[in-house]
Backbone and ligand atoms as CSV (ligand in chain L), in Angstrom:
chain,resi,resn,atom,element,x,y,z
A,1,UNK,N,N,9.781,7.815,15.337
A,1,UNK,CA,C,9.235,7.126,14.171
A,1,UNK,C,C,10.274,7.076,13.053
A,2,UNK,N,N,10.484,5.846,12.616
A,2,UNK,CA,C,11.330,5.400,11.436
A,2,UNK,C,C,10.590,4.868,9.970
A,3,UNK,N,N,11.203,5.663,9.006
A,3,UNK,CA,C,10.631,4.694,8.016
A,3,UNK,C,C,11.924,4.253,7.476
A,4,UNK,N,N,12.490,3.210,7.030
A,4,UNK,CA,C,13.564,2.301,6.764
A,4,UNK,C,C,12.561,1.077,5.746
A,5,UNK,N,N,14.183,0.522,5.112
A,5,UNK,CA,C,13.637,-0.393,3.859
A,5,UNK,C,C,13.413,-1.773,4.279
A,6,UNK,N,N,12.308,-2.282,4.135
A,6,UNK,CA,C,12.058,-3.907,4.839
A,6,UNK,C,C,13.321,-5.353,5.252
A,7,UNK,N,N,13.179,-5.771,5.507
A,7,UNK,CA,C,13.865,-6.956,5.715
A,7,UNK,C,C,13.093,-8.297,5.854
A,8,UNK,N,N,13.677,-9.183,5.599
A,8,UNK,CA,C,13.352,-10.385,5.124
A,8,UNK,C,C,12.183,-11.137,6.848
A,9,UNK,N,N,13.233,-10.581,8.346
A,9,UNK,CA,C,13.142,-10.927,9.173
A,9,UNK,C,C,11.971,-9.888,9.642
A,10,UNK,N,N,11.158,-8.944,8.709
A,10,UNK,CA,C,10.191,-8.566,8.737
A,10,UNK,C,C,8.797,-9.014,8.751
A,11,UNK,N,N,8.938,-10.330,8.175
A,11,UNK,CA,C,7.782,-10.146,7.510
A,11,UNK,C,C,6.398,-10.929,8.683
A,12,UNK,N,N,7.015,-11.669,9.765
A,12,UNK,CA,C,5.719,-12.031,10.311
A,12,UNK,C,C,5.041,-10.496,11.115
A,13,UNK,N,N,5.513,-9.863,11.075
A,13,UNK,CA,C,5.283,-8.400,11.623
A,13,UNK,C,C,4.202,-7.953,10.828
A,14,UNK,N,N,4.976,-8.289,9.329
A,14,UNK,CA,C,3.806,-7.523,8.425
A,14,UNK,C,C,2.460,-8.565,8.212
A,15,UNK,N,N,2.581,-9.910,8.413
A,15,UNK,CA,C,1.585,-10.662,8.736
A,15,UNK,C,C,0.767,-10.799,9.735
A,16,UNK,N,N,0.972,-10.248,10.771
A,16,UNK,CA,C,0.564,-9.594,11.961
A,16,UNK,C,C,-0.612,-8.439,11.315
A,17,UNK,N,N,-0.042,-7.277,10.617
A,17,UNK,CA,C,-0.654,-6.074,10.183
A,17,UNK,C,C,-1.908,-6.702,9.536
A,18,UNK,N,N,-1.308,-7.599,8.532
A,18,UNK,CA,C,-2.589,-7.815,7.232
A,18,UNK,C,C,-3.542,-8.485,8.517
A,19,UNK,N,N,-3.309,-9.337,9.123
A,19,UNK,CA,C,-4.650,-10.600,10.260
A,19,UNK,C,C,-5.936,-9.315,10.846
A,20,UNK,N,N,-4.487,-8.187,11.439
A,20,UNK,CA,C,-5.530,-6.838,11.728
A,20,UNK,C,C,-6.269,-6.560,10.840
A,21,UNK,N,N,-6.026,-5.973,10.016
A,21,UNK,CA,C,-6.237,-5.146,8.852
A,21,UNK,C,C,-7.139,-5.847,8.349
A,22,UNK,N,N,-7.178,-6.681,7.699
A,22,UNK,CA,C,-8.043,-7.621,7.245
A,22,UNK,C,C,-9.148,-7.868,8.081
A,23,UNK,N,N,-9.210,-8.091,8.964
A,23,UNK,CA,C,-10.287,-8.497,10.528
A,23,UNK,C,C,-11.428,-7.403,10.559
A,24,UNK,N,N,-10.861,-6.317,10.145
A,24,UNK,CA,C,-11.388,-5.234,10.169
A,24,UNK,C,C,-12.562,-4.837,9.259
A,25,UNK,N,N,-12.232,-5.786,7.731
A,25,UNK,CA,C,-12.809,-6.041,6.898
A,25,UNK,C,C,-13.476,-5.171,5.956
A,26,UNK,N,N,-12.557,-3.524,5.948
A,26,UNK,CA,C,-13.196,-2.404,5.783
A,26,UNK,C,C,-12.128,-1.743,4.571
A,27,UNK,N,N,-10.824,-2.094,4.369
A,27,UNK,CA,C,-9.722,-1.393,4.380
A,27,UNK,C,C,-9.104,-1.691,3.311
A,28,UNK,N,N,-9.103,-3.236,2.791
A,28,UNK,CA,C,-8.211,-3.827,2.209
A,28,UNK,C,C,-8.692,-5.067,1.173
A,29,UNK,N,N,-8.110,-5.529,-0.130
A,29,UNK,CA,C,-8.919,-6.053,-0.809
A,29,UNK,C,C,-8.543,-7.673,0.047
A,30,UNK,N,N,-7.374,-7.683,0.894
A,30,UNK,CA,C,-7.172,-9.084,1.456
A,30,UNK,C,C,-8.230,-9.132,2.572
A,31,UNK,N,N,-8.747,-10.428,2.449
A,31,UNK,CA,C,-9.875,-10.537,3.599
A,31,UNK,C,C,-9.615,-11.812,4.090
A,32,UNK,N,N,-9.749,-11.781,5.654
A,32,UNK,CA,C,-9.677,-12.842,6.948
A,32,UNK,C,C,-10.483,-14.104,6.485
A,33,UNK,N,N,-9.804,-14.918,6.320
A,33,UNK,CA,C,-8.484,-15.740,6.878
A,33,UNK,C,C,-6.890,-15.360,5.694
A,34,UNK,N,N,-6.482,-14.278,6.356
A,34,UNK,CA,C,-5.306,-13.659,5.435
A,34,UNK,C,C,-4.504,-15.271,4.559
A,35,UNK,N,N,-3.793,-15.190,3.506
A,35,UNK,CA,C,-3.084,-16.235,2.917
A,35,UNK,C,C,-1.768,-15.661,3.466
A,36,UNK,N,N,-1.296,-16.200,4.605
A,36,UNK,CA,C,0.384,-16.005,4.721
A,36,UNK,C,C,1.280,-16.221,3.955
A,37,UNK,N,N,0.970,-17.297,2.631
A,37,UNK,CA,C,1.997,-17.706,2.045
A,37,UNK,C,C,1.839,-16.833,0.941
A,38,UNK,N,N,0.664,-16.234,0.735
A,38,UNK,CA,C,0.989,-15.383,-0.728
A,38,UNK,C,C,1.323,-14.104,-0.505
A,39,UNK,N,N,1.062,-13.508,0.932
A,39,UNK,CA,C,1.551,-12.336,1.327
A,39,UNK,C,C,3.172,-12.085,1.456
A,40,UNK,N,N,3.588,-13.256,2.391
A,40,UNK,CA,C,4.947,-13.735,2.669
A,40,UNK,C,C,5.857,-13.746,1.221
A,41,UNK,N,N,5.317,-14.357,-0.089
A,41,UNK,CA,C,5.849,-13.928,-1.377
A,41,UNK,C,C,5.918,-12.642,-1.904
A,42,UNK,N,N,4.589,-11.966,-1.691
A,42,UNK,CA,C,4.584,-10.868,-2.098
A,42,UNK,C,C,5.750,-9.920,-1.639
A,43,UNK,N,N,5.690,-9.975,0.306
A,43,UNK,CA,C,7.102,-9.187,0.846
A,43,UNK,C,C,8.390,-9.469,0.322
A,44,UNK,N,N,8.213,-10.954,0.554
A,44,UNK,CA,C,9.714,-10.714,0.286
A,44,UNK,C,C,10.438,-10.389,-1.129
A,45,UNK,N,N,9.453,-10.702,-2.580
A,45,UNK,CA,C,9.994,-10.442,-3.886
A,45,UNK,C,C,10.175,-8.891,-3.580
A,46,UNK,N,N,9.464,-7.808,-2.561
A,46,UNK,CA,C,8.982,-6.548,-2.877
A,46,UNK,C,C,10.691,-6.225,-1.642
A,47,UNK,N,N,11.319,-6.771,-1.355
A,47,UNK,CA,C,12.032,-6.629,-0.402
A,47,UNK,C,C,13.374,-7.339,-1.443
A,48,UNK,N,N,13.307,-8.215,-1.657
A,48,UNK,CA,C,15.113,-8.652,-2.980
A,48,UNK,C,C,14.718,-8.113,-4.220
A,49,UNK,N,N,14.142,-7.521,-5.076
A,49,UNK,CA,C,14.139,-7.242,-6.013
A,49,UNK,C,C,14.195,-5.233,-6.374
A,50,UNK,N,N,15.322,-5.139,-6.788
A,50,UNK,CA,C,15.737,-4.419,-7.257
A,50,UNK,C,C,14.620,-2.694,-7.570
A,51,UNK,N,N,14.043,-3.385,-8.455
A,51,UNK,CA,C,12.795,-2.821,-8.950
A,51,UNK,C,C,11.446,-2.655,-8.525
A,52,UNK,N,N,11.448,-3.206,-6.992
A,52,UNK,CA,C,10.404,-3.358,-6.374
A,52,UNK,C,C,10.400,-2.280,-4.879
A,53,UNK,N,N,9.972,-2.154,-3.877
A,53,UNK,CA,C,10.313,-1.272,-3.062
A,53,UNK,C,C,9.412,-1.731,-1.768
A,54,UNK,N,N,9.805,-2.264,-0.964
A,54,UNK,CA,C,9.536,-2.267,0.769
A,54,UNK,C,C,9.831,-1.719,1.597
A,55,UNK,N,N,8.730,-0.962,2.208
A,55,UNK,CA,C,9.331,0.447,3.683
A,55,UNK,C,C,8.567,-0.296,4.741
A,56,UNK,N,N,9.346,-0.120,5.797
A,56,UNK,CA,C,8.607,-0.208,6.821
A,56,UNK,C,C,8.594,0.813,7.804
A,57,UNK,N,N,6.968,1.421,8.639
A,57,UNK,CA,C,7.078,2.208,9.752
A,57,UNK,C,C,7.254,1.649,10.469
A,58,UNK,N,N,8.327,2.030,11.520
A,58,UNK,CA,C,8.348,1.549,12.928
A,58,UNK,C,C,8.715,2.642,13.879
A,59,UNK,N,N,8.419,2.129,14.602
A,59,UNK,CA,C,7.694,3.326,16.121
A,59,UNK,C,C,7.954,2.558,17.446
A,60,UNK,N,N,9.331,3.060,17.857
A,60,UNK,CA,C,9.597,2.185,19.670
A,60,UNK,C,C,9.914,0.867,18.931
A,61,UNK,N,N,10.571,0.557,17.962
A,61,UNK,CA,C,11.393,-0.611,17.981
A,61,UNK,C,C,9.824,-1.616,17.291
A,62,UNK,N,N,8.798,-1.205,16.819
A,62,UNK,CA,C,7.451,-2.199,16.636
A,62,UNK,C,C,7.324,-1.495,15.039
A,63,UNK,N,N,6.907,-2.403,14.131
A,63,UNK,CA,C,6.752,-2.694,13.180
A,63,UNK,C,C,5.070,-1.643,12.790
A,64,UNK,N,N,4.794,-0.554,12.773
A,64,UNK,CA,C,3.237,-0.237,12.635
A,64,UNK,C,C,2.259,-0.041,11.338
A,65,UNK,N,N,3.571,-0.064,10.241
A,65,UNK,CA,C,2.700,0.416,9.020
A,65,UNK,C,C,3.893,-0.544,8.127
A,66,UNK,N,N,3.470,-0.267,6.459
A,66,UNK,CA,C,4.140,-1.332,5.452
A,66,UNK,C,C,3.789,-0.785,4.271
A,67,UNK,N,N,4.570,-0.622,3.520
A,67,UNK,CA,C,4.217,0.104,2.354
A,67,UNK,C,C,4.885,-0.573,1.010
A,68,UNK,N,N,4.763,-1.328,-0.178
A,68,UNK,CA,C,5.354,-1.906,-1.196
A,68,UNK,C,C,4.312,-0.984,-2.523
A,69,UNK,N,N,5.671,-0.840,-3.134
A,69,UNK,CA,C,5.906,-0.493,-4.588
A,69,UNK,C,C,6.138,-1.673,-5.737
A,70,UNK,N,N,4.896,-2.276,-6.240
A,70,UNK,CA,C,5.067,-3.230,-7.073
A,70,UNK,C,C,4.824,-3.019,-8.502
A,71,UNK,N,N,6.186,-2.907,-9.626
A,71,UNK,CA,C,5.832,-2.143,-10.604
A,71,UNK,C,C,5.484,-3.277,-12.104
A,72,UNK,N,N,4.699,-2.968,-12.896
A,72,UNK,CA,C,4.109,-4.095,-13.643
A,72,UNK,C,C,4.890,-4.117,-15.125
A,73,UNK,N,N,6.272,-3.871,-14.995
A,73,UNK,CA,C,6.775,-4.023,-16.332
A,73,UNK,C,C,6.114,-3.108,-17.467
A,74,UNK,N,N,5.537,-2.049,-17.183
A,74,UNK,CA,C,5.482,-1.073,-18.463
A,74,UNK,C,C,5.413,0.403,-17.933
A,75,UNK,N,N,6.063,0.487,-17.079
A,75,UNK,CA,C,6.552,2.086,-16.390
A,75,UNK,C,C,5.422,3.063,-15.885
A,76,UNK,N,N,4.371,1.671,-14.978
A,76,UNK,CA,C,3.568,2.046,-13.629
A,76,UNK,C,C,4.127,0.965,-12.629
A,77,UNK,N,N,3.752,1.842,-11.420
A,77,UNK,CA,C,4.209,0.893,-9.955
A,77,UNK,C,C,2.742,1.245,-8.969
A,78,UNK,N,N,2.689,-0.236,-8.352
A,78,UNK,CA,C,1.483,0.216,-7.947
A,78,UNK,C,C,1.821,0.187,-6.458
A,79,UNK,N,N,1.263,1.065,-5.580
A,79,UNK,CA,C,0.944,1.144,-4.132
A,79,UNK,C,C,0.100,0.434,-3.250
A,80,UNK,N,N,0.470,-0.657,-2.386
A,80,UNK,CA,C,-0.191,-1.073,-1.389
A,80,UNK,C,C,0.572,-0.558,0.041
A,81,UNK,N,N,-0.363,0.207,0.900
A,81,UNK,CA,C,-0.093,0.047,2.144
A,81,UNK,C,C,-1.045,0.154,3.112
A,82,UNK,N,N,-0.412,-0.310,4.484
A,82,UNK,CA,C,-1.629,-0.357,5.575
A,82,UNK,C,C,-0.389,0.085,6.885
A,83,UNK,N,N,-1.605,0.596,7.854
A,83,UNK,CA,C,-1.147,0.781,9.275
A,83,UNK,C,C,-2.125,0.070,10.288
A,84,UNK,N,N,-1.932,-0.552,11.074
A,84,UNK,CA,C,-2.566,-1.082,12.368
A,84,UNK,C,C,-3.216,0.317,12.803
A,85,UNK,N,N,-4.671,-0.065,13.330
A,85,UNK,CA,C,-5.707,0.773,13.740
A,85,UNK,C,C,-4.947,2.010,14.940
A,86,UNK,N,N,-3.801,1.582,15.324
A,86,UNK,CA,C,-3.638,2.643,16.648
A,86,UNK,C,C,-2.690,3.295,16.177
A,87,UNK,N,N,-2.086,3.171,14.822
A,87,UNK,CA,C,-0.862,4.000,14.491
A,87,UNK,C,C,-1.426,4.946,13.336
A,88,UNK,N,N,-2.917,4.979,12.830
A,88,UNK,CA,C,-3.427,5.669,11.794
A,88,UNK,C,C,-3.699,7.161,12.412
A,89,UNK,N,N,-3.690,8.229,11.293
A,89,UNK,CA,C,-3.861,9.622,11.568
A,89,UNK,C,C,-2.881,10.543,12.534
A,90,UNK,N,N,-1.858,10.167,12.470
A,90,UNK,CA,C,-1.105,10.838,12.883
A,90,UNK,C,C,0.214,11.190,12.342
A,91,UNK,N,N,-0.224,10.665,10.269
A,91,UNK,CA,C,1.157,11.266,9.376
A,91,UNK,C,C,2.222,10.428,9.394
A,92,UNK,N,N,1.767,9.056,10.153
A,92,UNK,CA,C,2.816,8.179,9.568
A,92,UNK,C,C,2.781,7.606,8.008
A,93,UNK,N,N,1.537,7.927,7.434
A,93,UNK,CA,C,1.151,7.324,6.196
A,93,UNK,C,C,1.720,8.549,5.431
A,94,UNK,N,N,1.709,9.689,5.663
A,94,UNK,CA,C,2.132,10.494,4.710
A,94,UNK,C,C,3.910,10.492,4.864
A,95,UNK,N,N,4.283,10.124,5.805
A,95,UNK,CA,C,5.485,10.256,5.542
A,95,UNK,C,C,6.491,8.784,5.119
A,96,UNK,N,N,5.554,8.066,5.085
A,96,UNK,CA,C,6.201,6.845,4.398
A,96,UNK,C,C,5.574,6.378,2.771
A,97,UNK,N,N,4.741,7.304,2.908
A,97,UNK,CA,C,4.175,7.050,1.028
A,97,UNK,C,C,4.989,8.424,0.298
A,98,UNK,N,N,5.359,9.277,1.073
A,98,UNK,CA,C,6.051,10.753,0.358
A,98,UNK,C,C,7.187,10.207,0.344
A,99,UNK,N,N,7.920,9.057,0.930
A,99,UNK,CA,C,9.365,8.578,0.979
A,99,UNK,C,C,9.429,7.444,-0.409
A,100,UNK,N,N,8.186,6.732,-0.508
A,100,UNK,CA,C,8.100,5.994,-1.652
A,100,UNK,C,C,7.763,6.914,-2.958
A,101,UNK,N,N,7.243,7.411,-2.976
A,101,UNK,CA,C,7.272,8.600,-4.253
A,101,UNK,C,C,8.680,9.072,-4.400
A,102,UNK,N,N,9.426,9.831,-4.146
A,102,UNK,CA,C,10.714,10.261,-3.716
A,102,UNK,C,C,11.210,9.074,-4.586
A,103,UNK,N,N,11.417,7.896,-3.710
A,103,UNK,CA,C,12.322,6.704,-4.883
A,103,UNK,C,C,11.335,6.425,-6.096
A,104,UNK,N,N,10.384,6.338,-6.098
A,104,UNK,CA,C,9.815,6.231,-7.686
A,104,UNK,C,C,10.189,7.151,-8.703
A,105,UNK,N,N,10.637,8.554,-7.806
A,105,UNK,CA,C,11.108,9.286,-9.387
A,105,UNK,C,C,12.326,9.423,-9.667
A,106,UNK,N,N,13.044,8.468,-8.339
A,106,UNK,CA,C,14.579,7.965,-8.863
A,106,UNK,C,C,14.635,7.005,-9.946
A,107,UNK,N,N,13.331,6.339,-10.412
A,107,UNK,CA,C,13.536,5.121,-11.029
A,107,UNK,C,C,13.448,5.639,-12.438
A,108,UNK,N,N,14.181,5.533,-13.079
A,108,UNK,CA,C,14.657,6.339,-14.293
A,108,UNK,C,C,13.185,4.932,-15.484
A,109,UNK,N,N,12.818,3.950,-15.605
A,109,UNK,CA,C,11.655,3.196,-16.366
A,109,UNK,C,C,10.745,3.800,-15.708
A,110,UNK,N,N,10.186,4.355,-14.181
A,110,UNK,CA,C,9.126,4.074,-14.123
A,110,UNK,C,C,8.858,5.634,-14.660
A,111,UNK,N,N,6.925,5.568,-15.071
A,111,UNK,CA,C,6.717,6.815,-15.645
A,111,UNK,C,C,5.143,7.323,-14.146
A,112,UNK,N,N,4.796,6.574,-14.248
A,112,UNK,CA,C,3.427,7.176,-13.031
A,112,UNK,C,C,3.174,5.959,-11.614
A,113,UNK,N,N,3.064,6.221,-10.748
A,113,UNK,CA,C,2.347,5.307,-9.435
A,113,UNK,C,C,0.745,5.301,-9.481
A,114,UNK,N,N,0.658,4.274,-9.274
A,114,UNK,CA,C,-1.223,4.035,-9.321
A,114,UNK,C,C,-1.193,3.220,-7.969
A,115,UNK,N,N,-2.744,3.288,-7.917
A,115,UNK,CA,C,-3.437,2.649,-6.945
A,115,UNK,C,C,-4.732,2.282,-6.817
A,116,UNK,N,N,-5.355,1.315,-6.542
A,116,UNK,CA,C,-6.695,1.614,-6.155
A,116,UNK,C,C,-7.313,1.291,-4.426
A,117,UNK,N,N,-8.718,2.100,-4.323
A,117,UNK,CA,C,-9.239,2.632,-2.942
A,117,UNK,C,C,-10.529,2.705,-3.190
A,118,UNK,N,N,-11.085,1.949,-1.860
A,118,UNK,CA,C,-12.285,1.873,-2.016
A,118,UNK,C,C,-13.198,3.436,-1.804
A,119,UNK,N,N,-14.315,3.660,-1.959
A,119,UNK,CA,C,-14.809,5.446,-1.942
A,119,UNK,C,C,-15.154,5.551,-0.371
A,120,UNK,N,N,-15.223,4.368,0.435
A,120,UNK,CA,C,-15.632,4.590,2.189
A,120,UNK,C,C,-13.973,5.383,2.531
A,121,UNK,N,N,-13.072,4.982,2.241
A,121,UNK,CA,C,-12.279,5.116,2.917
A,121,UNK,C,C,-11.647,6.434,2.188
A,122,UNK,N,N,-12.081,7.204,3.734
A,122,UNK,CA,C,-11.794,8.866,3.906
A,122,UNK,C,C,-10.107,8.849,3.744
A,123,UNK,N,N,-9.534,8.145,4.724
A,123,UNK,CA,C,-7.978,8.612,5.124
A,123,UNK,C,C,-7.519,8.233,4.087
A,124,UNK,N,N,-8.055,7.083,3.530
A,124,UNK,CA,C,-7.161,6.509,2.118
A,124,UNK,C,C,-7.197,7.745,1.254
A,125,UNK,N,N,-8.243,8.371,0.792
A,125,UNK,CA,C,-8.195,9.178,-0.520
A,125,UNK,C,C,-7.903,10.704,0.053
A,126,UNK,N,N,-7.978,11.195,1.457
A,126,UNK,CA,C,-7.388,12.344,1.738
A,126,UNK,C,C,-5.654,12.210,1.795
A,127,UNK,N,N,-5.284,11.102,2.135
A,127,UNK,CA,C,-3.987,10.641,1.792
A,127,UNK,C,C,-3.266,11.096,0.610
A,128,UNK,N,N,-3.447,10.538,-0.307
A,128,UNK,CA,C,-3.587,10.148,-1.879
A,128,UNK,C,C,-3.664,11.510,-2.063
A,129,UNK,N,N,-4.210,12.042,-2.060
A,129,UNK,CA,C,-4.289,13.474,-2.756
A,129,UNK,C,C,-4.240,14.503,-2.411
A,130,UNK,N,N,-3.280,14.474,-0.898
A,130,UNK,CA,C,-2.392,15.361,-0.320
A,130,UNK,C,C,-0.727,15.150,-0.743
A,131,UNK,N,N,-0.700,13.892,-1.227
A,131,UNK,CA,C,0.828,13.771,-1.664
A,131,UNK,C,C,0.427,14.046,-3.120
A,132,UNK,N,N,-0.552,14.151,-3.798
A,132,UNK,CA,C,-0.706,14.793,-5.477
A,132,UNK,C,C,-1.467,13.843,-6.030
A,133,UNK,N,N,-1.489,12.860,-5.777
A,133,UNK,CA,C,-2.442,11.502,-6.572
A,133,UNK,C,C,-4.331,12.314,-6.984
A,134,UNK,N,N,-4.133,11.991,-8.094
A,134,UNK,CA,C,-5.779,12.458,-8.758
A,134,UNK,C,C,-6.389,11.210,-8.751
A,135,UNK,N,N,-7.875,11.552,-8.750
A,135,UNK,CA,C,-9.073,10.437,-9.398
A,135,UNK,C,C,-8.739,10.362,-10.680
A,136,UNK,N,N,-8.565,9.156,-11.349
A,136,UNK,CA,C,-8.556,8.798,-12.482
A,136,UNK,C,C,-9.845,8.108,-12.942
A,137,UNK,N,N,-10.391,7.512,-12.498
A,137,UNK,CA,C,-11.326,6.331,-12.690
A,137,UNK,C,C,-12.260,6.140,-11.537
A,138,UNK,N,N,-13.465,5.373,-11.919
A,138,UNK,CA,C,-14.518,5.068,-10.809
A,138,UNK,C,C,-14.912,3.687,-11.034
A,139,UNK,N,N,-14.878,2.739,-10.802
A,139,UNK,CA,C,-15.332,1.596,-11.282
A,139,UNK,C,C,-16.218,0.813,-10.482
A,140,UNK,N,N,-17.761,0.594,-11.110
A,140,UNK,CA,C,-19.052,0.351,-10.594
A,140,UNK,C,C,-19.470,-0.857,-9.994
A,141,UNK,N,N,-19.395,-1.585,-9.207
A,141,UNK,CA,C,-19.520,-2.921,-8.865
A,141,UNK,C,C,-18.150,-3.744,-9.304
A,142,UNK,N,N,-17.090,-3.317,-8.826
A,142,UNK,CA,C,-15.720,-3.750,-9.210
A,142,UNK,C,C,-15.226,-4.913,-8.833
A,143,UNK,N,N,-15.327,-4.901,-7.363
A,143,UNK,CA,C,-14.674,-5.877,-6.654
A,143,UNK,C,C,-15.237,-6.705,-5.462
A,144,UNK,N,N,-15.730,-8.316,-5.909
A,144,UNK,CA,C,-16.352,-8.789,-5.234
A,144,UNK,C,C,-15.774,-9.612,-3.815
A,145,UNK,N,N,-16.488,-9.108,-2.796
A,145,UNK,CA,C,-15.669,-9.392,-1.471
A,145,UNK,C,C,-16.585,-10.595,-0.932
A,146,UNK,N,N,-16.057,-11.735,-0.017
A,146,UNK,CA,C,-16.416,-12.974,0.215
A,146,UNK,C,C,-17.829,-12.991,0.546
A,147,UNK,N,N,-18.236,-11.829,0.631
A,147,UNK,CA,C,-19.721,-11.729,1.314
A,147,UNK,C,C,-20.901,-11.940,0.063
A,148,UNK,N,N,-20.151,-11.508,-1.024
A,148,UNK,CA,C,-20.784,-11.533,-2.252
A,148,UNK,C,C,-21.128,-10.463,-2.430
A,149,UNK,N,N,-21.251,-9.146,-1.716
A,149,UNK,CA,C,-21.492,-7.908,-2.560
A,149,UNK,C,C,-19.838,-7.380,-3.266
A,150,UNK,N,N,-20.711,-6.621,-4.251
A,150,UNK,CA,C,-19.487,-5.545,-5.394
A,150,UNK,C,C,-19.310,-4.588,-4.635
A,151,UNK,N,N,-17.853,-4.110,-4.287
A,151,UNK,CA,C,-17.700,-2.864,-4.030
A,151,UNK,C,C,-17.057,-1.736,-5.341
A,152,UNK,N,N,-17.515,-0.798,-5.071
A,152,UNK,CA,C,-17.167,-0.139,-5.987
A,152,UNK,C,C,-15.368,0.418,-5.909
A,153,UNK,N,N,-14.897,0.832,-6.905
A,153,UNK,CA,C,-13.103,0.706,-6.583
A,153,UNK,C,C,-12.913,2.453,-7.023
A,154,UNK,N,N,-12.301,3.754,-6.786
A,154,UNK,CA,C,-11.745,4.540,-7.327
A,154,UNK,C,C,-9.892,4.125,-7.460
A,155,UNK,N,N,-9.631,4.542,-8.878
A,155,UNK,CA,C,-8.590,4.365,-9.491
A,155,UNK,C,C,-7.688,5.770,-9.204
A,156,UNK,N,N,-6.324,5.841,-8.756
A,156,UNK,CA,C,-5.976,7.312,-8.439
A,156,UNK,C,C,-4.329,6.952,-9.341
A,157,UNK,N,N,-3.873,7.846,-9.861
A,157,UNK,CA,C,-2.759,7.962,-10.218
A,157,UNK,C,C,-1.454,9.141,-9.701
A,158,UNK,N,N,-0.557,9.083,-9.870
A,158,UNK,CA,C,0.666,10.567,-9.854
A,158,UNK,C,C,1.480,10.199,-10.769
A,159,UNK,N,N,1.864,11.125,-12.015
A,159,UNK,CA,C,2.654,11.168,-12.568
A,159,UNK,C,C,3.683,11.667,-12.405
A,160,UNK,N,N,5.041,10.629,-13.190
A,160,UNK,CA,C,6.261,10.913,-12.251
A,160,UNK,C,C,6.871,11.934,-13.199
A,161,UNK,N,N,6.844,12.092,-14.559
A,161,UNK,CA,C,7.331,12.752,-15.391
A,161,UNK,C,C,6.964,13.771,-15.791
A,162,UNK,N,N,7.085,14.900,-16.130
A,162,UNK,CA,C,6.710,16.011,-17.130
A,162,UNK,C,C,5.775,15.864,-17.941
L,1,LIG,C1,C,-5.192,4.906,4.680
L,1,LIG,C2,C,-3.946,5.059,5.544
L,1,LIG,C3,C,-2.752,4.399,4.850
L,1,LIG,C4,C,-3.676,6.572,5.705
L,1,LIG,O1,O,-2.512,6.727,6.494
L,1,LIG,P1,P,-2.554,7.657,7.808
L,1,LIG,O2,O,-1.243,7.536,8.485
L,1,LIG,O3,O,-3.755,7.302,8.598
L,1,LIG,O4,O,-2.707,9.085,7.150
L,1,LIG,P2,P,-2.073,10.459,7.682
L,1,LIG,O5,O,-2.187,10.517,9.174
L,1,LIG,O6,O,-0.720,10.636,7.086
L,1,LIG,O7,O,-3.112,11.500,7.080
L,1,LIG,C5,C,-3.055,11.909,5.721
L,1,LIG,C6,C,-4.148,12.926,5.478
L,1,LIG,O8,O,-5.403,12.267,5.581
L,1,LIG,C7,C,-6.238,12.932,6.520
L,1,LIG,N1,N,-6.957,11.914,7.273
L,1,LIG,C8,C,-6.411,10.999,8.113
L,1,LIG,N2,N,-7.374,10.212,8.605
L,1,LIG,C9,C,-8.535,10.659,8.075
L,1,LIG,C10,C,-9.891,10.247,8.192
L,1,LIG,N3,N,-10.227,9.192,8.966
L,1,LIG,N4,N,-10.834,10.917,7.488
L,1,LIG,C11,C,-10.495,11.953,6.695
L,1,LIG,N5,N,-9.218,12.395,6.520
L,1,LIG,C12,C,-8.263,11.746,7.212
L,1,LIG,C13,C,-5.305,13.680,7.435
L,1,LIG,O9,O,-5.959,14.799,7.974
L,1,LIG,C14,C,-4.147,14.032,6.546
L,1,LIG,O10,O,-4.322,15.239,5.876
L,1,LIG,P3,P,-3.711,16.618,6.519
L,1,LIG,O11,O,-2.270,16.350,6.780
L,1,LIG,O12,O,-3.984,17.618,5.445
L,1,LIG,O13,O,-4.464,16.858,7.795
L,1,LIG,C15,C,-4.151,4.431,6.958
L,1,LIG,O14,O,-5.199,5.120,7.610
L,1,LIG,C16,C,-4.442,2.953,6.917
L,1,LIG,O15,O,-3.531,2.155,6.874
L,1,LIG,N6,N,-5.726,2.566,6.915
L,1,LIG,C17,C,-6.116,1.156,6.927
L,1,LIG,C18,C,-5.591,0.369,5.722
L,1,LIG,C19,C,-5.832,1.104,4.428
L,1,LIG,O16,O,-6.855,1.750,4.240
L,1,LIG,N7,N,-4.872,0.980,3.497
L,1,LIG,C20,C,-4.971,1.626,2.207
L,1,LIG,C21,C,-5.846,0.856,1.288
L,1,LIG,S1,S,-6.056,1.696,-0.304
């Protein structure tokens, strides 16, 4: 298992992940029929830009997990990542989100990493707060998914500074 920094010639791999991931309809605020073209932007700015940060897991030469650091111009960066259903629970997530922390507190602007996670998802928030990330926030009917119900969102942070 490798975690290494994305490439451009990555990204239908990681469009691959989201079609899963998404399908699944449990996991992620992107929901099926994924937008390739806004994902495909998202990688690749998170892959040439300086200030931004793309890892990829790979395992036997295959692409299994994806992790971007997208930081919002006032010294937070926020965390999105996912793994395909057969590569979860076995610490590939902790060792490619403990590798993105690591460069976040190289980044001399940024000051904390945030995220948000829905409250179903166990691995997400046992994740999160085995690498140090706290509950910050709970937010009540937050985020409305195509079905038309609100899901509710927990807000988690790590501060990078003193
Ligand atoms: C959430 C996700 C990134 C976690 O990554 P992972 O590789 O599965 O997590 P790890 O194997 O590194 O496990 C991290 C910790 O969570 C715990 N954990 C893993 N799966 C769990 C589960 N289903 N329920 C409860 N705890 C779980 C592990 O025990 C581990 O803690 P430990 O080392 O103290 O035992 C991954 O499961 C995933 O991609 N899920 C689908 C997409 C998603 O939810 N993305 C995040 C959206 S916020």
């Amino acid at each position: 298992m490798t975690v290494r920094i994305g490439r451009a010639d990555d990204v239908p791999a990681v469009l691959a992940l989201f079609d899963v991931v998404a399908a699944e309809g449990r996991w992620i605020g992107r929901e099926a029929p994924v937008d390739h073209d806004v994902v495909t932007e998202r990688v690749i700015r998170c892959i040439e830009r300086d200030d931004h940060l793309c890892l990829m897991s790979e395992r036997d030469g295959r692409i299994v997990g994806n992790l971007v650091l997208q930081p919002d111009g006032h010294g937070r960066t926020e965390v999105g990542m996912l793994f395909g259903p057969d590569a979860r629970g076995q610490g590939l997530g902790t060792e490619i989100l403990t590798a993105a922390v690591d460069w976040a507190r190289n980044q001399p602007e940024l000051f904390k990493v945030v995220l948000d996670v829905w409250p179903h998802n166990a691995a997400g928030l046992a994740l999160y707060r085995k690498v140090g990330f706290q509950v910050e926030g709970y937010l009540h009917r937050h985020w409305r998914r195509q079905s038309g119900e609100l899901w509710d969102v927990v807000v988690m942070g790590l501060p990078l500074a003193p």
